[in-house]
C-alpha positions as CSV (number, residue, x, y, z in Angstrom):
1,X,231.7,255.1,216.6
2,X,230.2,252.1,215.2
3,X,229.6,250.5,211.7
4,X,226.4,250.9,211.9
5,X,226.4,254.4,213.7
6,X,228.1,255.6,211.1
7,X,226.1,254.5,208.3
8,X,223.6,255.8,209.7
9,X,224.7,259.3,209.5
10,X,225.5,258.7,205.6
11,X,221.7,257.5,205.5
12,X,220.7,260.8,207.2
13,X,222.8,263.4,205.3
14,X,221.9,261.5,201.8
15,X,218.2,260.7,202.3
16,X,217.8,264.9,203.9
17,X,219.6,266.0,200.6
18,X,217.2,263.8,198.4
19,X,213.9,264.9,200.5
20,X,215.1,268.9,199.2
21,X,215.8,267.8,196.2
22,X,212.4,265.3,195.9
23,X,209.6,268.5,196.9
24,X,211.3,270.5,193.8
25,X,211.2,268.0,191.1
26,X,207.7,267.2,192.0
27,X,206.6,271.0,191.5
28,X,208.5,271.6,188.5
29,X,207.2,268.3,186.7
30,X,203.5,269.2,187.7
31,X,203.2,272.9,186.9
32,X,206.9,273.6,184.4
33,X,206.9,270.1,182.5
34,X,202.5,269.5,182.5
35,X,202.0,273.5,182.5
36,X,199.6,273.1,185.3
37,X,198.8,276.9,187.2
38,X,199.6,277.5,190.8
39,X,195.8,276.7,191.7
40,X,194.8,274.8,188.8
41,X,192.9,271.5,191.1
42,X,194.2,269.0,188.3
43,X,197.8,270.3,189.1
44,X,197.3,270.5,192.7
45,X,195.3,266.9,193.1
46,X,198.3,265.0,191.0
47,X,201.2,267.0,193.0
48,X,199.7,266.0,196.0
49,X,199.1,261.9,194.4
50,X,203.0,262.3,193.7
51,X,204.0,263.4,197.0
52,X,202.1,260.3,198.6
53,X,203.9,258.1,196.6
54,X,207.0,260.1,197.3
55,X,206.9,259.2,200.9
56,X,206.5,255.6,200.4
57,X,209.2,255.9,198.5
58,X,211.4,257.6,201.3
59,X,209.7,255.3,204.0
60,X,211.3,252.4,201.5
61,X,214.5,253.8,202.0
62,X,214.3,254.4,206.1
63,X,213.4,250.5,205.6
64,X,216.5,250.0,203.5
65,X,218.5,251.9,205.4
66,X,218.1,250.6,208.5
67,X,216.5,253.6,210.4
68,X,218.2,256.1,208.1
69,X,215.3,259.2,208.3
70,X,215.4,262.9,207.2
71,X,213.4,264.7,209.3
72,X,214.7,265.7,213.0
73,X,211.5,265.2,214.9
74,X,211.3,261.5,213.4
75,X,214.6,260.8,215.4
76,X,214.0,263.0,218.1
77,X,210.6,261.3,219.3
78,X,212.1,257.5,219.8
79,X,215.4,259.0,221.1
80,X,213.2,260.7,224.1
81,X,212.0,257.4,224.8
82,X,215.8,255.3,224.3
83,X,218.8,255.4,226.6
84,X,221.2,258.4,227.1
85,X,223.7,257.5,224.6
86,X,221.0,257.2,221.8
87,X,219.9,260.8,222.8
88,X,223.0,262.3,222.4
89,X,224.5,260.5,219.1
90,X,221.0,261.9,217.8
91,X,221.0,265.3,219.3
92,X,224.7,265.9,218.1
93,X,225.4,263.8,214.8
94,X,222.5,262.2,213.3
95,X,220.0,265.7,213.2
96,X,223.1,267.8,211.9
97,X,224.4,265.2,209.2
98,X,220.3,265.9,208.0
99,X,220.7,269.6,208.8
100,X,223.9,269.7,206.1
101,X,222.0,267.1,204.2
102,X,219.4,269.8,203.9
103,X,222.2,272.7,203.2
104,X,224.1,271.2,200.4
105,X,220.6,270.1,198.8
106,X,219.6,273.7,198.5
107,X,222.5,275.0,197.6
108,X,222.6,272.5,194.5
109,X,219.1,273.2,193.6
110,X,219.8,277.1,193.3
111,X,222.8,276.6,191.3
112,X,221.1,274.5,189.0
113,X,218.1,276.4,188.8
114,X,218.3,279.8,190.4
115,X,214.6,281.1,189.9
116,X,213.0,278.3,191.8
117,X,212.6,280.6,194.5
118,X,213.2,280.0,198.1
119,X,211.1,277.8,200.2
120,X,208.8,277.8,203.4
121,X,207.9,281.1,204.3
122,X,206.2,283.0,207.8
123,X,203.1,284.7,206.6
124,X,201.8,285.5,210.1
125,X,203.3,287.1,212.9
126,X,205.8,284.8,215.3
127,X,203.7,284.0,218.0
128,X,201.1,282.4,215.8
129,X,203.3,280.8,213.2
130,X,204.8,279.1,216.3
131,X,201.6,277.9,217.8
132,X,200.8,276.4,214.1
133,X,203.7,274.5,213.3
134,X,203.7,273.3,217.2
135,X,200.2,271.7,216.7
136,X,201.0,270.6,213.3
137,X,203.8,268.8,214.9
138,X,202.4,267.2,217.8
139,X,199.5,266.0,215.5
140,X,202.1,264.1,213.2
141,X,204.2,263.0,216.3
142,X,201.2,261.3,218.0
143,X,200.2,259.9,214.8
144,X,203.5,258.0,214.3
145,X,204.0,257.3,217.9
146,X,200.7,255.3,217.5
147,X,201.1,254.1,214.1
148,X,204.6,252.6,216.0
149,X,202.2,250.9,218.5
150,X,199.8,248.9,216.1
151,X,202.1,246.2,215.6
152,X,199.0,244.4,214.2
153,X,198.9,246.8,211.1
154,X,200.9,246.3,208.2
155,X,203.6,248.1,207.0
156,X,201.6,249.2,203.9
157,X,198.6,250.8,205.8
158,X,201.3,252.1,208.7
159,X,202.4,254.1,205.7
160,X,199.3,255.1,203.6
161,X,198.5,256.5,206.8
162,X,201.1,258.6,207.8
163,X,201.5,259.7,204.2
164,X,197.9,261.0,204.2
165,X,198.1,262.3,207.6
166,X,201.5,264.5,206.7
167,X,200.0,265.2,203.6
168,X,197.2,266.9,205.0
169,X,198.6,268.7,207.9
170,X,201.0,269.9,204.8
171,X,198.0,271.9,203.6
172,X,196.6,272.8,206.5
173,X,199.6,275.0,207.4
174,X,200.9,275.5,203.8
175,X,199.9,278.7,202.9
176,X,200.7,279.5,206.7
177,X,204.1,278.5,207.9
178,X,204.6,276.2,204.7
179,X,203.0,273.3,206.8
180,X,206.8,272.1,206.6
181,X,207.2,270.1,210.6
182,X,210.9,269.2,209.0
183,X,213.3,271.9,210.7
184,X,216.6,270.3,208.8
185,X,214.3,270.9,205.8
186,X,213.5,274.8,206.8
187,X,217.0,274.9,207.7
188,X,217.9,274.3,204.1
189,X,216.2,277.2,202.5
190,X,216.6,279.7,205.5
191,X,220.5,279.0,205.4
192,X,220.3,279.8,201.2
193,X,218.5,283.0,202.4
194,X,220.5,284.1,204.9
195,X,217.9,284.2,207.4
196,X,219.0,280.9,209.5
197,X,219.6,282.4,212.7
198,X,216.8,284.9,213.2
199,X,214.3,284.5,215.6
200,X,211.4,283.9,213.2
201,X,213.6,280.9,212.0
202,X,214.6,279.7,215.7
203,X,211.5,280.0,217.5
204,X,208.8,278.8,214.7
205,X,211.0,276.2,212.8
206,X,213.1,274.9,215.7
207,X,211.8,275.6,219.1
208,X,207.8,275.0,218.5
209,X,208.3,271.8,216.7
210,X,210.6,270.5,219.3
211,X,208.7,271.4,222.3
212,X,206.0,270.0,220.7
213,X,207.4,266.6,219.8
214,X,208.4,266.7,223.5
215,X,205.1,267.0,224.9
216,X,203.2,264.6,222.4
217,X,206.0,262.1,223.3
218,X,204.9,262.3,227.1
219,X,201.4,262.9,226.6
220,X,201.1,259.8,224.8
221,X,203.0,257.7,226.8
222,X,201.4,259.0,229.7
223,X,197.8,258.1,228.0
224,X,198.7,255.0,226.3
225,X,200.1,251.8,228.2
226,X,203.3,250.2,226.5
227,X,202.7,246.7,224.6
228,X,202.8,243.5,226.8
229,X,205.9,242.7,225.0
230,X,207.9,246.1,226.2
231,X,206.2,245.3,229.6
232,X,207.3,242.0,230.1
233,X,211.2,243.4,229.0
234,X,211.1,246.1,231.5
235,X,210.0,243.4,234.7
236,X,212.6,241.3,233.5
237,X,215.6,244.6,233.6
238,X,213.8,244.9,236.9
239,X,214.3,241.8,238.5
240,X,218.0,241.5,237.6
């Protein structure tokens, strides 16, 4: 394994503990530290205000890093697209280095603070829960997959629009599924509760978000042409 392989996992497993850690301090500086309520609209417009800048913050640090990302489905949707070996160094190191990223994230937080409670949870039956978080993911997939596209678009607007786009498929499903489309994330909290390898866990935090990513990665290369610039590359690997 390279270098550069390797720090990548570091990136993955550090960035996935921070991201656990990150949701937590922003709730407990809004509504423990301000004394905001649960629905109070002041609390909940400045949580959400923090959380924006919170993922430029962590899209600074993918920069930084070099590609190092905490959420699976990030990784999952460009290694569809990449060569075999890309596939399986993400499929078996990089999303378990952010699955134990995840793991030992939580595990800090309840030992530091063991009424914080205990994350994400299914409020509807399976079946549905899994259909939400699958649309909830392919939404964000397709988004990034064309954000990835507008090579045009700055780096700062790339961002302000994902942030606002994840931020609001967030509350869509929030008070659903916990609006979470991060199953290293999910993993975290389920694995602290003991519930990590039900089916409710598997088949609405895994499975749906995967198949989904999946299909918006084919849909949207199947609807969108490639840049001239990725055309041009691919005539040139086939005339050698």
């Amino acid at each position: 394994m390279g270098v550069s392989r390797r720090r990548l996992l570091v990136s993955d497993f550090i960035m996935s503990f921070m991201w656990v850690w990150s949701s937590v301090l922003i709730k407990m500086f809004v509504h423990t530290m301000l004394g905001y309520g649960a629905h109070d609209l002041k609390g909940e417009i400045l949580k959400h205000s923090i959380s924006v800048i919170n993922m430029f913050f962590f899209a600074f640090l993918a920069k930084a890093t070099k590609g190092g990302a905490y959420n699976p489905l990030t990784i999952l949707s460009g290694a569809i697209s990449g060569d075999l070996s890309n596939f399986l160094f993400t499929v078996g190191a990089r999303i378990p280095a952010q699955v134990f990223g995840s793991i030992t994230g939580v595990r800090l937080i309840i030992a530091a603070f063991p009424n914080i409670g205990r994350g994400p949870r299914l409020t509807i039956d399976i079946h549905r829960g899994a259909l939400i978080e699958g649309c909830l993911t392919f939404a964000i997939v397709t988004i990034s997959l064309g954000l990835s596209r507008r090579s045009r678009a700055s780096t700062l607007m790339k961002t302000w629009i994902s942030s606002l786009s994840k931020l609001t498929l967030h509350i869509l499903g929030s008070d659903l599924t916990g609006g979470c489309m991060n199953p290293a994330s999910v993993m975290g909290w389920a694995y602290a509760r003991g519930d990590h390898i039900t089916k409710e866990h598997i088949q609405v935090y895994w499975l749906a978000p995967i198949q989904a990513t999946l299909l918006a990665v084919w849909t949207f290369n199947l609807l969108v042409s490639p840049p001239k610039d990725e055309k041009e590359k691919m005539k040139e690997k086939k005339s050698e």
